[in-house]
C-alpha positions as a LaTeX table, in Angstrom:
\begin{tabular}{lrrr}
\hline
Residue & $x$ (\AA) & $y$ (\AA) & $z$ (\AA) \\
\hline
Unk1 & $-30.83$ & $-9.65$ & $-14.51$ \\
Unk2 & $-27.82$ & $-10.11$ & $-17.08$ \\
Unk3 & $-28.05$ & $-6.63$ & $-17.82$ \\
Unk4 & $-28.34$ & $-5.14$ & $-14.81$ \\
Unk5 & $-25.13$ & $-7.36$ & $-13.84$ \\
Unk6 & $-23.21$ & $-6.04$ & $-16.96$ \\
Unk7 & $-24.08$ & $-2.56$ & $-16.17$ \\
Unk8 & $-22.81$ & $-2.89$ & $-12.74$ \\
Unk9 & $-19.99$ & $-4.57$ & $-14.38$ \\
Unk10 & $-19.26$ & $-1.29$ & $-16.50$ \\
Unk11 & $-19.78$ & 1.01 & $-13.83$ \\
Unk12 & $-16.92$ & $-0.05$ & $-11.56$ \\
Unk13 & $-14.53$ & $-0.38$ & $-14.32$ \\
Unk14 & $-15.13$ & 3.28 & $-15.20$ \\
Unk15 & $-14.85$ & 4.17 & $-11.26$ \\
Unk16 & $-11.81$ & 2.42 & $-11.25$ \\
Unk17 & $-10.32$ & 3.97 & $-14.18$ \\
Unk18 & $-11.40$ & 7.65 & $-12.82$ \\
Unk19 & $-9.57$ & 6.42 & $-9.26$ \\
Unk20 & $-7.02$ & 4.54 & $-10.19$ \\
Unk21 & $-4.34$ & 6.76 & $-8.41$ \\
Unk22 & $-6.42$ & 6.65 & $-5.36$ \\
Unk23 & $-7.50$ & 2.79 & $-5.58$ \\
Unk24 & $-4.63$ & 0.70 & $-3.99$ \\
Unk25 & $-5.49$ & $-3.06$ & $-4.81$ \\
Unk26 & $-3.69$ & $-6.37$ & $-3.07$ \\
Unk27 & $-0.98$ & $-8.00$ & $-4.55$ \\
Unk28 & $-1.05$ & $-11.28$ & $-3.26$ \\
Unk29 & 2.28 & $-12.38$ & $-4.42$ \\
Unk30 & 3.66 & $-9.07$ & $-2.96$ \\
Unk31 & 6.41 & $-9.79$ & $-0.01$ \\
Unk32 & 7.95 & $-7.63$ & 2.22 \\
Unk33 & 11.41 & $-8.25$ & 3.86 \\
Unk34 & 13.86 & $-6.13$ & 6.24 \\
Unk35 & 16.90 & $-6.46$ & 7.02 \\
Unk36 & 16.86 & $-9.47$ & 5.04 \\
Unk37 & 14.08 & $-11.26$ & 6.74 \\
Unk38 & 10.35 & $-11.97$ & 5.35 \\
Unk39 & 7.99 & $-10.11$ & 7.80 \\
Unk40 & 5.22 & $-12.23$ & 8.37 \\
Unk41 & 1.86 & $-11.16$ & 8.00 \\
Unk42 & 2.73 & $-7.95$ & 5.91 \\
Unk43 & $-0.18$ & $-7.42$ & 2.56 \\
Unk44 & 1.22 & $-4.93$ & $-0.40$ \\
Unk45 & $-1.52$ & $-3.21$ & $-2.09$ \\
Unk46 & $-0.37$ & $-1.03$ & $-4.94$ \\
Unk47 & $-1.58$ & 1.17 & $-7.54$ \\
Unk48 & $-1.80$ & 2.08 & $-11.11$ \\
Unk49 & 1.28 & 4.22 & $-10.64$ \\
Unk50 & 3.28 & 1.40 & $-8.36$ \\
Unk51 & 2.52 & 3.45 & $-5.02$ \\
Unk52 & 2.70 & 0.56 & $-2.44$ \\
Unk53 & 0.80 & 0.41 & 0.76 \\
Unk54 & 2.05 & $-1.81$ & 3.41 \\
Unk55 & $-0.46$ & $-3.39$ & 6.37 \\
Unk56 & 0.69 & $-5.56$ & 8.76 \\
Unk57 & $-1.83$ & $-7.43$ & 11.31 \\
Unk58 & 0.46 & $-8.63$ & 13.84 \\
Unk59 & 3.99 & $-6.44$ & 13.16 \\
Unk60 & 7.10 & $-7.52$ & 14.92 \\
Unk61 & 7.62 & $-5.92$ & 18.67 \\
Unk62 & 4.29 & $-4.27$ & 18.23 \\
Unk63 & 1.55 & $-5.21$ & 20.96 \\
Unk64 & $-1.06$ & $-7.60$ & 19.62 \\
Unk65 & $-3.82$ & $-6.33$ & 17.44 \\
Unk66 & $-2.18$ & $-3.25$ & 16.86 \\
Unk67 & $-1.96$ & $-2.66$ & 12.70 \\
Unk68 & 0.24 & $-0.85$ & 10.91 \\
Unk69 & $-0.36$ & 1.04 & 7.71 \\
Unk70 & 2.89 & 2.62 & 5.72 \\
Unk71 & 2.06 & 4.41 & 2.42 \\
Unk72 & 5.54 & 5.05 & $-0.18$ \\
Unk73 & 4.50 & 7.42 & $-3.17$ \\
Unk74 & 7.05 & 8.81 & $-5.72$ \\
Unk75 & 8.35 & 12.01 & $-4.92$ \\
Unk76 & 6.16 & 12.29 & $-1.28$ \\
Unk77 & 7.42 & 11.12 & 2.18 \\
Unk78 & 7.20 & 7.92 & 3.81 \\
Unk79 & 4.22 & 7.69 & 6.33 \\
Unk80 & 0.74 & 6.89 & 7.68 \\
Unk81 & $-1.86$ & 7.83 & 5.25 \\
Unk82 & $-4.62$ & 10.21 & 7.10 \\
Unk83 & $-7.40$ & 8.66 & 5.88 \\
Unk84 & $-7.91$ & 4.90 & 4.09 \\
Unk85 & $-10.83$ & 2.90 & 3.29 \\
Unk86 & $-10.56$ & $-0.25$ & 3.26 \\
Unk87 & $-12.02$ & $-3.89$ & 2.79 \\
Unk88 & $-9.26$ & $-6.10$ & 4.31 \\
Unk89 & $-7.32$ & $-8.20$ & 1.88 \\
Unk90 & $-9.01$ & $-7.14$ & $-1.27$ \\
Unk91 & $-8.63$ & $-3.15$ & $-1.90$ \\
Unk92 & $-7.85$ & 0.07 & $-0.19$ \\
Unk93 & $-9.17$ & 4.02 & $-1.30$ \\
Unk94 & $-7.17$ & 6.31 & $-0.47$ \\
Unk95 & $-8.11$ & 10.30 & 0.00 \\
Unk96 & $-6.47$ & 11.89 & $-2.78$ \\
Unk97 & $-4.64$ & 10.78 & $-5.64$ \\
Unk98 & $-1.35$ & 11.68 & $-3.70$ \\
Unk99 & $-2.58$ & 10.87 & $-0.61$ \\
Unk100 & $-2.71$ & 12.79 & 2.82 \\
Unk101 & $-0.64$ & 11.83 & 5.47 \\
Unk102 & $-1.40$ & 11.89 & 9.19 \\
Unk103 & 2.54 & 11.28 & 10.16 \\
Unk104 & 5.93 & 11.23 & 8.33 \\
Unk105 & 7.95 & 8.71 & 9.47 \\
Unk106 & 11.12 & 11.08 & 10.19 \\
Unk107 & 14.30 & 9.42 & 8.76 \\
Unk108 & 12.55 & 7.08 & 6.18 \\
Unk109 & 13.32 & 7.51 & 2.88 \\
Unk110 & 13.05 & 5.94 & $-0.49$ \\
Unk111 & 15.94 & 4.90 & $-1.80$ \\
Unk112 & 15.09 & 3.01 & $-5.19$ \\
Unk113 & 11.20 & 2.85 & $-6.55$ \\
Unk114 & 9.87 & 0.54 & $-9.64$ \\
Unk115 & 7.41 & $-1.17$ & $-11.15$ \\
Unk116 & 9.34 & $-4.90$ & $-9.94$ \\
Unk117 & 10.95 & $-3.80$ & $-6.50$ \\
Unk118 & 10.49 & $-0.46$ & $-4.00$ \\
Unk119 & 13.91 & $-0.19$ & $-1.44$ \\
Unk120 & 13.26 & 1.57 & 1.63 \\
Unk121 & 14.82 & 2.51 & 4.68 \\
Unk122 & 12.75 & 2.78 & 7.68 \\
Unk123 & 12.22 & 4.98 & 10.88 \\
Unk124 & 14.34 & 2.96 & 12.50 \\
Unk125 & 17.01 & 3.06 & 9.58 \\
Unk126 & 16.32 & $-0.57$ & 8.57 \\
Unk127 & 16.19 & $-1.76$ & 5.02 \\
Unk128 & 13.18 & $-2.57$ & 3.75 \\
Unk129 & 12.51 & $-4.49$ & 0.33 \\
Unk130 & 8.77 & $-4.79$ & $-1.31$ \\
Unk131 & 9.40 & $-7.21$ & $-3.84$ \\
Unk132 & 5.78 & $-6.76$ & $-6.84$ \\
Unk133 & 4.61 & $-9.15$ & $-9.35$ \\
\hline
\end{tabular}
């Protein structure tokens, strides 16, 4: 049994060595504020290259139950990623390693992107801040 464990073990570290662009994982310190204020509810999953996903279960002025997913890569627009896999709270696969997007938020834009802190603005023109640990 210990070895069958172990080899399971093994095999997902390899998988998530081979995926690691694609594999988005939770940081549960992650926080998410605009304009200054925390948004409630907001998870940060990022990647080996400090790509940050942002879902948000209940988003402010949205209708209830409707989620909102917001992908930020280097160098690629700001939008909804096409397709995402998910198991809620714990780790999201994305498509590709730079992954496809269904809609560009027109008028978002990266301003400032590291390993610490990613600065936004948003559709809307507000500032975002994802703060990482």
């Amino acid at each position: 049994m210990k070895k069958i464990i172990a080899l399971i073990v093994v095999i997902l570290l390899v998988l998530a060595v081979i995926y690691r662009q694609r594999l988005y994982l939770r940081d549960p310190l992650g926080s998410v504020t605009r304009d200054g204020v925390h948004e409630d509810g907001a998870q940060v999953y990022i990647n080996w290259s400090s790509d940050v996903l942002l879902e948000n279960d209940n988003p402010p002025g949205a209708a209830p139950g409707q989620m909102t997913l917001t992908l930020i890569q280097h160098a690629r627009p700001i939008g909804l990623p096409k397709q995402m896999h998910c198991l809620h709270w714990l780790v999201c696969l994305a498509d590709a390693d730079q992954a496809t997007l269904a809609a560009a938020d027109p008028g978002a834009h990266i301003e400032s992107m590291s390993s610490k802190q990613v600065a936004f603005r948003d559709y809307n023109g507000r500032e975002a801040v994802v703060t990482l640990h």
